[in-house]
C-alpha positions as a Markdown table, in Angstrom:
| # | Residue | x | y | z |
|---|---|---|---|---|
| 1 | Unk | -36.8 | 20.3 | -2.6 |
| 2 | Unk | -35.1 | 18.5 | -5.2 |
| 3 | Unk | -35.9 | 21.2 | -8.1 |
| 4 | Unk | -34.6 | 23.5 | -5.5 |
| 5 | Unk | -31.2 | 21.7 | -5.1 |
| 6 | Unk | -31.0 | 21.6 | -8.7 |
| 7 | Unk | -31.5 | 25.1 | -9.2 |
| 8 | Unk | -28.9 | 26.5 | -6.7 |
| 9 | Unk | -26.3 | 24.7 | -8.6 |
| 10 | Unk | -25.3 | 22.7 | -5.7 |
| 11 | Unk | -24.6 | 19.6 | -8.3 |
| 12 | Unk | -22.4 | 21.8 | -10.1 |
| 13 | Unk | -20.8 | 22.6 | -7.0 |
| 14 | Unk | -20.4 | 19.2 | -6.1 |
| 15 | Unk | -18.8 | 18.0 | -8.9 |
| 16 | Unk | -16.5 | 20.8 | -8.9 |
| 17 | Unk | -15.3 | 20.1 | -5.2 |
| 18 | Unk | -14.7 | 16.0 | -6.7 |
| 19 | Unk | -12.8 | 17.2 | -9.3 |
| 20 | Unk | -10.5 | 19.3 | -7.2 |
| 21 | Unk | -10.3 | 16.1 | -5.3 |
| 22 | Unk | -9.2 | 14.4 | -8.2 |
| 23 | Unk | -6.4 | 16.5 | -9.1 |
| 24 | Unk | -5.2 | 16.4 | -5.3 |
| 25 | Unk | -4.9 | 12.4 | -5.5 |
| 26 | Unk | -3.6 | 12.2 | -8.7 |
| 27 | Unk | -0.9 | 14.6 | -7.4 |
| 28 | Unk | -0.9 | 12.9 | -4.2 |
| 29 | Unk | -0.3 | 9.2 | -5.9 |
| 30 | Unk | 2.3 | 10.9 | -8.2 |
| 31 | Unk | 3.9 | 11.9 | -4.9 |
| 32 | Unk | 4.3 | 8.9 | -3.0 |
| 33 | Unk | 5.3 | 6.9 | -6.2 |
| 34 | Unk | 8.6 | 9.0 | -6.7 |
| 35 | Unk | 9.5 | 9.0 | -2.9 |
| 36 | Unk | 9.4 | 5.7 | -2.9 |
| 37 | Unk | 11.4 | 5.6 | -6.0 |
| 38 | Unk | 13.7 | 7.7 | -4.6 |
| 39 | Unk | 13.9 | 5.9 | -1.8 |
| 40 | Unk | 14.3 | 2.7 | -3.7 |
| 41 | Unk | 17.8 | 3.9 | -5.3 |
| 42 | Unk | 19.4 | 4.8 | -1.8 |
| 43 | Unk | 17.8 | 1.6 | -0.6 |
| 44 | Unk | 21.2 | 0.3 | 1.3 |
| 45 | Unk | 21.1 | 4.0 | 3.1 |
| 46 | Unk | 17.6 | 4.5 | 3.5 |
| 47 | Unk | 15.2 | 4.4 | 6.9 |
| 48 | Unk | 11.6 | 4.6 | 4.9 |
| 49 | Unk | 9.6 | 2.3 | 6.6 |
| 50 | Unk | 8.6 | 0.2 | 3.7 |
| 51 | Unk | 12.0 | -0.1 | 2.4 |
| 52 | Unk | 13.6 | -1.2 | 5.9 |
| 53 | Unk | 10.5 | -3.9 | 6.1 |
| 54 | Unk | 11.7 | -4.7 | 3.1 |
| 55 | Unk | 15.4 | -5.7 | 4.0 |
| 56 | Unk | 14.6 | -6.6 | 7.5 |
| 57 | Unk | 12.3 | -9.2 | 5.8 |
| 58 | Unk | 14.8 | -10.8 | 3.6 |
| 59 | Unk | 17.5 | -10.3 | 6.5 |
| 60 | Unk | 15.2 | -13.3 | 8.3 |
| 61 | Unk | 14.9 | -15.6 | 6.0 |
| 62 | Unk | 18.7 | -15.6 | 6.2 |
| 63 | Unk | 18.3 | -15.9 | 10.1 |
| 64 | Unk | 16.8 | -18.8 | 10.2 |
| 65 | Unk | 18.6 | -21.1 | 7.3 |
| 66 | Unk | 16.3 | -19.7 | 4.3 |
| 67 | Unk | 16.9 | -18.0 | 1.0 |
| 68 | Unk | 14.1 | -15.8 | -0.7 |
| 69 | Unk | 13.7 | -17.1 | -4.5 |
| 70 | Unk | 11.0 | -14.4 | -6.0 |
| 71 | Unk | 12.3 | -11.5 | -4.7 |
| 72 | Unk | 10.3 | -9.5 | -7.3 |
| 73 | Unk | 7.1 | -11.3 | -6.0 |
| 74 | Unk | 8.7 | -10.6 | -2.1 |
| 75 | Unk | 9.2 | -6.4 | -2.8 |
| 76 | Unk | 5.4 | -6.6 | -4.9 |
| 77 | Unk | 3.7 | -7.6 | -2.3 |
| 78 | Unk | 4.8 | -5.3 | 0.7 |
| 79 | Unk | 4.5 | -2.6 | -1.7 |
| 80 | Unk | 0.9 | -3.4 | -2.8 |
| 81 | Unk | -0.2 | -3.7 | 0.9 |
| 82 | Unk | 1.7 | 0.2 | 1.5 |
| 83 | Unk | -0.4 | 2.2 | 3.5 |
| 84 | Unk | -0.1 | 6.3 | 3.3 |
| 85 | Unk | -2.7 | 7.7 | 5.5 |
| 86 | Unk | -6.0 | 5.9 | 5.2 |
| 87 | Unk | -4.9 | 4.1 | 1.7 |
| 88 | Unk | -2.7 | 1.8 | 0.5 |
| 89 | Unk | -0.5 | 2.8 | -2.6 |
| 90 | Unk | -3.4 | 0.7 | -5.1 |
| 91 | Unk | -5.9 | 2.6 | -3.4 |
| 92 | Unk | -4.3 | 6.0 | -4.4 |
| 93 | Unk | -3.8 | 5.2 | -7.8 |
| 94 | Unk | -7.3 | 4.2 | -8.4 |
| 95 | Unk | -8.8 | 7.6 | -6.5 |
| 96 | Unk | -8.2 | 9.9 | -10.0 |
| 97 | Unk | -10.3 | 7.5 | -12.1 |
| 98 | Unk | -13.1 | 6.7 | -9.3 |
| 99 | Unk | -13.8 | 10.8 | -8.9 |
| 100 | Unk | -14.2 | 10.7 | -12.7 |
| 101 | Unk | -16.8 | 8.1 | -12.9 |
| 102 | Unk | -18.4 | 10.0 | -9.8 |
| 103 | Unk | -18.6 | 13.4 | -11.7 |
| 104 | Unk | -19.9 | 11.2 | -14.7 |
| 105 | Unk | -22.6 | 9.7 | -12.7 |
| 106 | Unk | -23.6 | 12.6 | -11.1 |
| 107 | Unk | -23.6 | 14.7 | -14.2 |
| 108 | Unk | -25.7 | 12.3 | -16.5 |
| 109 | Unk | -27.9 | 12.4 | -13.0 |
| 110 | Unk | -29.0 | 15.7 | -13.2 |
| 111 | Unk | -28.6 | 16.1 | -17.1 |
| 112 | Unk | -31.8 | 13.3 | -16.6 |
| 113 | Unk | -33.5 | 15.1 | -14.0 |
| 114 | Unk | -33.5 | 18.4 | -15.7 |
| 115 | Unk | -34.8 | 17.2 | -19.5 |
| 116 | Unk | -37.3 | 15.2 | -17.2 |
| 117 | Unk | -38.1 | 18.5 | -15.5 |
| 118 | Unk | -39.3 | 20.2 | -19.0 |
| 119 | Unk | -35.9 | 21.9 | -20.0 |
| 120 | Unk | -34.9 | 21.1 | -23.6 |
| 121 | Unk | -31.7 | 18.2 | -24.2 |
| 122 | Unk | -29.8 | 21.2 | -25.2 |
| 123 | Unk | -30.3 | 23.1 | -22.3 |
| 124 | Unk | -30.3 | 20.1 | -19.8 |
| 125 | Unk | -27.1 | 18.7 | -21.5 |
| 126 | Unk | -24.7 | 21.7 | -20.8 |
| 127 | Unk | -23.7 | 20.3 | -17.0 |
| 128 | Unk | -23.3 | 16.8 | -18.8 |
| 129 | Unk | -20.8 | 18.1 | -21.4 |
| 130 | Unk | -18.8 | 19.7 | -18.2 |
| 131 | Unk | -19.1 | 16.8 | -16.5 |
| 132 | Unk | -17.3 | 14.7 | -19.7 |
| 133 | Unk | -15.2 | 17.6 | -19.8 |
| 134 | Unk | -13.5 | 17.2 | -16.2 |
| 135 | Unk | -13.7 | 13.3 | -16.1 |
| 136 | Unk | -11.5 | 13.2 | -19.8 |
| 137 | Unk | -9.4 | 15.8 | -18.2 |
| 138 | Unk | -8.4 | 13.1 | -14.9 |
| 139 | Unk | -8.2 | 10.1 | -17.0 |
| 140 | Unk | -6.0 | 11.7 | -19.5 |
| 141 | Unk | -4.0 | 13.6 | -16.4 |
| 142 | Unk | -3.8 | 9.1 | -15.1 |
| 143 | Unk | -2.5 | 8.4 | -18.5 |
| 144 | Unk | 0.0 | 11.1 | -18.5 |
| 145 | Unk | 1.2 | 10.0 | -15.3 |
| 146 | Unk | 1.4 | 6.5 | -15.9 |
| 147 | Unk | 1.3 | 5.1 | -12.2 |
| 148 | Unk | 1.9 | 1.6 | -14.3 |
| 149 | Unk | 5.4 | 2.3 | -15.2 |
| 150 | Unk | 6.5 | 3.6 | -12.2 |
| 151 | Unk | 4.8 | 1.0 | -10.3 |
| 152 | Unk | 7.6 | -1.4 | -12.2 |
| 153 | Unk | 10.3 | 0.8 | -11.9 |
| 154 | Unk | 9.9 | 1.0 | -8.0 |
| 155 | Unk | 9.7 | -2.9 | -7.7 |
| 156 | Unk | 13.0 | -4.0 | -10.5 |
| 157 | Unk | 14.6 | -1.0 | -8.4 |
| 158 | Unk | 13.8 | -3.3 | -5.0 |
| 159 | Unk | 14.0 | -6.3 | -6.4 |
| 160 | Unk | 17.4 | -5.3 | -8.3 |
| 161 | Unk | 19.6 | -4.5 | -4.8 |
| 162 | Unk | 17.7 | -7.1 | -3.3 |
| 163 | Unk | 18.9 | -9.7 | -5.8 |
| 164 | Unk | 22.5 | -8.2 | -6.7 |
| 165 | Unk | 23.8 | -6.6 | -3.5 |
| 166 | Unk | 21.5 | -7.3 | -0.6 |
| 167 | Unk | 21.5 | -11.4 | -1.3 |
| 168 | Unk | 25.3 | -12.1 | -1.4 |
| 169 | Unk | 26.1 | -9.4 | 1.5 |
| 170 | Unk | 23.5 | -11.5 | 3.6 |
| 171 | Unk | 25.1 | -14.5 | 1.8 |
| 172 | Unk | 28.7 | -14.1 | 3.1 |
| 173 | Unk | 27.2 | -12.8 | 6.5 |
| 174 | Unk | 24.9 | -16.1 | 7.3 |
| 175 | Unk | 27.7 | -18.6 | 5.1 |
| 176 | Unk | 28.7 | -20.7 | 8.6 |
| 177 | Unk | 25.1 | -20.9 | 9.9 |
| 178 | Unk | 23.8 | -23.4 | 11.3 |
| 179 | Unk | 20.2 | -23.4 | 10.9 |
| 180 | Unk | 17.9 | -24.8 | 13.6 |
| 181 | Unk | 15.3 | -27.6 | 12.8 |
| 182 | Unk | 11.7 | -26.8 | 12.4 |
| 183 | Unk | 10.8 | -29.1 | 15.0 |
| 184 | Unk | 12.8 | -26.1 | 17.6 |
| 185 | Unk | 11.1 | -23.2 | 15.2 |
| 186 | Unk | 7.6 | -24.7 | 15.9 |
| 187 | Unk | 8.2 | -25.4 | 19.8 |
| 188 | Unk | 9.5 | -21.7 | 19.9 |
| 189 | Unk | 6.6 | -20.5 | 18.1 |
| 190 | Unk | 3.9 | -22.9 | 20.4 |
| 191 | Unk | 5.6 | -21.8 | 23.5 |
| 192 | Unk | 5.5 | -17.6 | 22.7 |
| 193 | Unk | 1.9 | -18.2 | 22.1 |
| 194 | Unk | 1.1 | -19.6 | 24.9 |
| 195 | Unk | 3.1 | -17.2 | 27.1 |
| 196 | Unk | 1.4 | -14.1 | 25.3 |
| 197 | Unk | -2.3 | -15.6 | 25.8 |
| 198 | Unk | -1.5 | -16.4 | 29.4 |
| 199 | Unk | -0.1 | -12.2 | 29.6 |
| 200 | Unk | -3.3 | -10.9 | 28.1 |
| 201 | Unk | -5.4 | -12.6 | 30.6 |
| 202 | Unk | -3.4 | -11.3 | 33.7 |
| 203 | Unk | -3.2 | -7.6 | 31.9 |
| 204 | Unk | -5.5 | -4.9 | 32.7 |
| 205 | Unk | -5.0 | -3.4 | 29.1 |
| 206 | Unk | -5.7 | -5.5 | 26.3 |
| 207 | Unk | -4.0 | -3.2 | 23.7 |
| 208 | Unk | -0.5 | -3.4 | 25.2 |
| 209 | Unk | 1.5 | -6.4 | 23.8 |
| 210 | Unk | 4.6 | -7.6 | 25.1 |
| 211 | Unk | 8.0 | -8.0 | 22.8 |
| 212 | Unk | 8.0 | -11.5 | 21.3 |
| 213 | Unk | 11.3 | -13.0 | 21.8 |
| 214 | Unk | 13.1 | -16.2 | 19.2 |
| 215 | Unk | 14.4 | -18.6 | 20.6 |
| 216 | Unk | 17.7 | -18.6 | 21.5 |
| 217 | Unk | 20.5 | -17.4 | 19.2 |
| 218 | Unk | 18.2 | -15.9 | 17.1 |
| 219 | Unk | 17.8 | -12.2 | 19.4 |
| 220 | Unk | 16.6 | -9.6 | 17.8 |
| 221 | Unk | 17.6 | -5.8 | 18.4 |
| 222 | Unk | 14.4 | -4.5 | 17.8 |
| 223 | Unk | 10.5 | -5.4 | 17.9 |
| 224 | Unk | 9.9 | -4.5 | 14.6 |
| 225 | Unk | 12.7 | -7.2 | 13.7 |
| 226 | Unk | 11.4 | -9.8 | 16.0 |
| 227 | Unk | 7.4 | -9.9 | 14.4 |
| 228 | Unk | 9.0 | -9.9 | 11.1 |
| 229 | Unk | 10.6 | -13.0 | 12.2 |
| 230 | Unk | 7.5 | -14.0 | 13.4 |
| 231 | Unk | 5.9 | -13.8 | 10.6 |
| 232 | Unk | 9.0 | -15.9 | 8.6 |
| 233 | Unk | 8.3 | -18.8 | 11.2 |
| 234 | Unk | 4.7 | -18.8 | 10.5 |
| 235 | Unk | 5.2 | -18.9 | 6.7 |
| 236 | Unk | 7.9 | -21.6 | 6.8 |
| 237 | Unk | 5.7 | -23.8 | 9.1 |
| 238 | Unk | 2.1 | -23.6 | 7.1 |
């Protein structure tokens, strides 16, 4: 079964079909990288999901008496935990390099199986040479690309309106706030809780969650807004 495998080609195959899948992430990653970019440089216009989390999230901290210092560290790590389809935008980057190793791996595998069969090295090392062939090909196509660099462009770009526009507009917007003590944040926090576990008990669908609302003068316009809030609470209060 195994000789027969071998002798069909279906290795060769294979490794063909991973390679094409190579080029299609590395193209893919390339993809996502300059729309985000792009997105980045309209950042004050733009509705991408990642770059209005982005605002909405430093918009919060202004809502409830706080002021972001590392907003470089703040834009890395929403864009690190990006998701576009089943990956996040690490994952993507990685793909080109993994399906090299994988087409390395499988040729040395049946480059082994074949001398071991009885053909000659020479003979036997003819799939292996493809094999180092394709890999060098999607590691020098990574270095080409250089997901690195634009990696750093797309977070100074964030971090750059962020810091320079987006942090004195917010600034002059928030300037007579008075911010609420965390003894009211915590209570707030303790009593939405409780009101949410007590609603999942009396629903009949546990995937349905209702809207969580601040406390008052801090309403939100929408829900998105309201867990990022949320979330701002919870950090300030660990």
């Amino acid at each position: 079964m195994r000789n027969w495998f071998v002798e069909q080609g279906i290795p060769i195959y294979v490794m063909t079909a991973v390679f094409v899948m190579g080029i299609f992430t590395l193209w893919m990653s390339d993809r996502i990288y300059k729309r985000l970019i792009k997105e980045a440089d309209l950042m004050g216009t733009s509705e991408h999901r990642l770059i209005k989390y982005i605002k909405l999230k430093v918009q919060s901290y202004f809502k409830i008496g706080m002021r972001p210092e590392d907003t470089r560290s703040l834009a890395r790590r929403y864009i690190l935990k990006y998701k576009t389809g089943p990956f996040t935008l690490r994952t993507w980057r990685r793909l080109p390099g993994l399906m090299g190793g994988a087409i390395l791996a499988g040729g040395a595998c049946v480059t082994l199986h074949r001398y071991v069969s009885g053909e000659s090295f020479a003979q036997s090392a003819t799939i292996l040479a493809a094999a180092c062939i394709g890999a060098v090909i999607l590691y020098s196509l990574t270095l080409f690309v250089d997901f690195s660099a634009k990696e750093v462009l797309l977070e100074s770009t964030v971090s750059d309106y962020v810091e320079n526009f987006l942090k004195n507009k917010l600034e002059a917007d928030f300037k007579g706030q008075t911010p609420l003590p965390p003894e009211q944040y915590k209570r707030a926090l303790s009593e939405a809780a409780a009101s949410r576990t007590k609603e999942r008990r009396k629903r009949p669908d546990p995937y349905r969650y209702e809207r969580y609302m601040p406390p008052e003068g801090m309403e939100e316009r929408d829900e998105v807004d309201a867990r990022i809030v949320e979330d701002v609470l919870k950090e300030f209060l660990s």
